[in-house]
C-alpha positions as CSV (number, residue, x, y, z in Angstrom):
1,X,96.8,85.3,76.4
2,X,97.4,83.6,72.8
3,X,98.0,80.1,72.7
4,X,101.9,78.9,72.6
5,X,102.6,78.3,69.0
6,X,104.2,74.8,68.5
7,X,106.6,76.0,65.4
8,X,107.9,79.2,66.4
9,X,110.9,80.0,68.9
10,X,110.0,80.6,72.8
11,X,111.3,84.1,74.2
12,X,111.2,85.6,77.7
13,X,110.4,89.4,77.5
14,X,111.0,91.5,81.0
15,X,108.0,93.5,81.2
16,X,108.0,96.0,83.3
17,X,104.8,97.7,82.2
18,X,106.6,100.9,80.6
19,X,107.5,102.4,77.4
20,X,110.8,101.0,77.0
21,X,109.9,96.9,77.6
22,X,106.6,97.6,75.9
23,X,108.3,98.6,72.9
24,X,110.9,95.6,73.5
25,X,107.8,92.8,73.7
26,X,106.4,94.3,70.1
27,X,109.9,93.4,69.0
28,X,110.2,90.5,70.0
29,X,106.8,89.3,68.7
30,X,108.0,91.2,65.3
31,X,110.9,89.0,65.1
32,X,109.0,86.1,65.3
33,X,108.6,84.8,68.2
34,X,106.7,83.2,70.9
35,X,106.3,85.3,74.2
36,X,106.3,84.6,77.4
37,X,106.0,87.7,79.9
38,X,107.5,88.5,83.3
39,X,106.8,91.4,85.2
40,X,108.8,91.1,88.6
41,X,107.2,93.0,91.7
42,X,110.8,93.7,94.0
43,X,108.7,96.4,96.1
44,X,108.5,99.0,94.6
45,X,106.3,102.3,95.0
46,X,105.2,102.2,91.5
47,X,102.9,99.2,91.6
48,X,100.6,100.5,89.2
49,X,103.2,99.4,86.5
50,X,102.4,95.8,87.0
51,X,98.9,96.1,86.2
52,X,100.5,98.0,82.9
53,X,102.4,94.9,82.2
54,X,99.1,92.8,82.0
55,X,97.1,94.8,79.9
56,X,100.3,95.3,77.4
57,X,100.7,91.0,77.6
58,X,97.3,90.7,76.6
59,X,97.1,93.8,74.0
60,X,100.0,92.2,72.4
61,X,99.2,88.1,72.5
62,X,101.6,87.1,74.6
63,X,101.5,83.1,75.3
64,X,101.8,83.7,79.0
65,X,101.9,86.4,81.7
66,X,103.8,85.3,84.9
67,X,104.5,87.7,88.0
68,X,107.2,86.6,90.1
69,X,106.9,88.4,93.9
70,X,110.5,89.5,95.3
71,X,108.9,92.1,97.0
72,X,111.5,91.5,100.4
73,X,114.6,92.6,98.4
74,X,112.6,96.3,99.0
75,X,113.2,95.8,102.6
76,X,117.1,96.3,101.8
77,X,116.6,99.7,100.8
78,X,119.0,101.8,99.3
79,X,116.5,103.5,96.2
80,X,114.3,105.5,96.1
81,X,112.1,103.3,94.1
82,X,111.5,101.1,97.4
83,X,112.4,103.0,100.3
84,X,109.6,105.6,101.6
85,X,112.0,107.1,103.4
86,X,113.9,108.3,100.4
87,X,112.1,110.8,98.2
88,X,112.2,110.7,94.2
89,X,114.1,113.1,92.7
90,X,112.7,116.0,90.3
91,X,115.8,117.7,89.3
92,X,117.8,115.2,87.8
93,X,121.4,115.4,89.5
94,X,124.9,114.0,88.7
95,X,126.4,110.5,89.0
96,X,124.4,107.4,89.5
97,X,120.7,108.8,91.4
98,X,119.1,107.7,94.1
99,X,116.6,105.6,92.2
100,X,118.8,103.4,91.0
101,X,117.5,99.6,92.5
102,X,120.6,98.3,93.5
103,X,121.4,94.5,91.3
104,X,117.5,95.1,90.0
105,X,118.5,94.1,86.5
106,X,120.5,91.3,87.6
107,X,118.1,89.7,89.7
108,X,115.6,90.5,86.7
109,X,117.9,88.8,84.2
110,X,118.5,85.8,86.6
111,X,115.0,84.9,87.8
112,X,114.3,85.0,83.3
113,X,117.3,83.1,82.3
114,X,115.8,80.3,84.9
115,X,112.1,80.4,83.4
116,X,114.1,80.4,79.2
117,X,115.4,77.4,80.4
118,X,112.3,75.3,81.7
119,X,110.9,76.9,78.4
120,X,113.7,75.9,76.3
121,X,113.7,79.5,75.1
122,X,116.0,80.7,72.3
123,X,116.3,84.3,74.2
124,X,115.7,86.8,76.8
125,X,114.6,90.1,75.7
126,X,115.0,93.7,78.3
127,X,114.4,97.2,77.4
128,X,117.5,98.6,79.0
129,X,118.7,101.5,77.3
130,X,122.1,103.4,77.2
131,X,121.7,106.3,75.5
132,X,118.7,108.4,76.8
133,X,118.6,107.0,80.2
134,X,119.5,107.5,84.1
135,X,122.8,106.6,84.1
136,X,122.5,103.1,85.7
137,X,125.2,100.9,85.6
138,X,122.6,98.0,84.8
139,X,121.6,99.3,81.8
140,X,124.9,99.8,80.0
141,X,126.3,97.3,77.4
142,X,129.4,96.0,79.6
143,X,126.7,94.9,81.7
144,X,124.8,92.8,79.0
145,X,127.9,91.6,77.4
146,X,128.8,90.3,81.2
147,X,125.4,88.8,81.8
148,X,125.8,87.2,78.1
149,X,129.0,85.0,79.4
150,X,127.0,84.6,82.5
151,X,124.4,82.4,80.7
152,X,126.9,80.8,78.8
153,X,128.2,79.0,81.8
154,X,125.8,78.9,84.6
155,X,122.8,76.6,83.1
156,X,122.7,73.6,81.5
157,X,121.6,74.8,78.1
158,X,124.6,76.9,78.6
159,X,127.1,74.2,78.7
160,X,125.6,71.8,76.4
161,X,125.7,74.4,73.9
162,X,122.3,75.9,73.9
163,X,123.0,79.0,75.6
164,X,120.0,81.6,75.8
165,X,121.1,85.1,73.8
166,X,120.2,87.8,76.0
167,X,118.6,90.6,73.7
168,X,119.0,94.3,74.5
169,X,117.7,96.1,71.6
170,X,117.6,99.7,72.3
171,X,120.5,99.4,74.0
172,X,121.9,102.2,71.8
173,X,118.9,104.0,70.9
174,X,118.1,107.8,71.7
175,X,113.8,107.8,73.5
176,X,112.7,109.2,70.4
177,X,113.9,106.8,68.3
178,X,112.2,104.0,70.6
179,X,108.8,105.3,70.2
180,X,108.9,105.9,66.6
181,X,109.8,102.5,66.5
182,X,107.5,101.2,68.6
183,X,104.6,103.2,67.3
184,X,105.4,101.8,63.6
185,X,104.7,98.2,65.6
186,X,101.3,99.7,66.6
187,X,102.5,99.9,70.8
188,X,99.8,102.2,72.7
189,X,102.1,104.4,74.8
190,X,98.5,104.8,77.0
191,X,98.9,101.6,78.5
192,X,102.5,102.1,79.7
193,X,103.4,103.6,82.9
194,X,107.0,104.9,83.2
195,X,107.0,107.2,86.4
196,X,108.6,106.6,89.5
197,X,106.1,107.9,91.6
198,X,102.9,107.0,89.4
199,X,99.4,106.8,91.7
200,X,97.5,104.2,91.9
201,X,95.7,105.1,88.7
202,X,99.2,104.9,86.8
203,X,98.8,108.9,86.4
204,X,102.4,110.1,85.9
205,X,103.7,112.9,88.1
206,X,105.6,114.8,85.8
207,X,108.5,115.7,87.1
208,X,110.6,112.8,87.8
209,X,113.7,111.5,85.6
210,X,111.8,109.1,84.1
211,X,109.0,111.4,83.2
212,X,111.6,114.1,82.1
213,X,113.0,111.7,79.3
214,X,109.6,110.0,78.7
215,X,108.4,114.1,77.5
216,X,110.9,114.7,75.6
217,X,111.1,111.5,73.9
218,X,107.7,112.0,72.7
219,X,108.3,115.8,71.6
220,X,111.5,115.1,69.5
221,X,110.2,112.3,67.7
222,X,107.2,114.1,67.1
223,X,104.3,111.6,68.3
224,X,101.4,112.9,70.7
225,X,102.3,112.7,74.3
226,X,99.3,110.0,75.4
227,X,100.4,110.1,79.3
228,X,98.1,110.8,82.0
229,X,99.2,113.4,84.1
230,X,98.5,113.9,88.2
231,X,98.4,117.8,87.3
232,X,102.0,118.4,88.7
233,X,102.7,122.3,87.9
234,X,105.9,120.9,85.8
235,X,103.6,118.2,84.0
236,X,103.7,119.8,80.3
237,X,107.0,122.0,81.7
């Protein structure tokens, strides 16, 4: 990791280890600022996306790398992401799907806002996204807005006036759009893993939601496809 520069502005940047928060931290260091990383490990089957959020900390110069285990919340259940029991989806669905972490981006958001603080960072940056996404209700911009007044009020940086801005920057931006930006900021895609069901190598299965939007993202914005595949018959569908 980079050394902490003593004249520019702290940030915390979620990062999850996939395309999306990848793209977010080579924003944030675009806009000038000092970043401190947190990937969060809340149990789920995916591990494989935590050793992504390393290698991208360290690709990108990031003044520190911290993961924070919450791994017990898993034992609630209730997704897909962290219940064996509950198989990933490969045909997408209506409503809200099963791998949807229930509160994931609020404990997320909470365990950051605490770290900004001790930092005295200026802001919080996630790569939630409402546009080409899952339908969560934790990725949506009521949600940010609500977490926003949140921080206002619940920290002491908050109340004296200092509040930490909570940055969602592709909030309204289509997958293609992200990696075209994110490719102009030099972000290797090959170190990100987005599947939900990813091996222990970080090879994508191909067939999942997340995999489904990753693919197309890549084809409509006209950039090379660099993910590694587990040779699932609907990889390159």
């Amino acid at each position: 990791m980079s050394q902490a520069a003593d004249d520019r502005p702290r940030a915390v940047v979620l990062l999850s280890g996939g395309l999306d928060s990848a793209t977010v931290l080579a924003m944030a260091r675009a806009d000038g600022f000092d970043c401190h990383c947190l990937a969060v490990h809340y149990g789920q089957r995916h591990n494989a996306e935590l050793r992504a959020s390393r290698q991208l900390a360290e690709t990108h110069g990031a003044a520190s790398h911290r993961e924070i285990d919450v791994s017990d919340v898993g034992r609630f259940g209730g997704s897909a992401l962290t219940d064996a029991a509950i198989d990933v989806p490969e045909d997408g669905g209506q409503g809200i799907p099963v791998t949807y972490v229930p509160a994931r981006n609020t404990l997320f958001l909470s365990i950051a806002l605490g770290w900004a603080e001790v930092l005295e960072a200026e802001a919080i940056y996630i790569g939630v996204n409402a546009v080409d996404f899952s339908g969560y209700p934790d990725c949506r911009p009521d949600f940010i807005e609500a977490f926003r007044a949140l921080a206002r009020v619940a920290t002491k940086a908050g109340v004296e006036g200092r509040p930490t801005d909570i940055r969602a920057p592709l909030i309204d931006l289509p997958k293609a759009e992200i990696i075209r930006r994110g490719s102009a900021l030099g972000v290797d895609y090959s170190q990100t893993v987005s599947c939900y069901q990813a091996d222990d190598d970080g090879r994508a299965c191909g067939a999942c939601d997340a995999c489904r939007l990753r693919r197309e993202g890549f084809e409509v914005a006209g950039v090379p496809d660099p993910t590694r595949y587990q040779g699932h018959p609907q990889a390159h569908a």
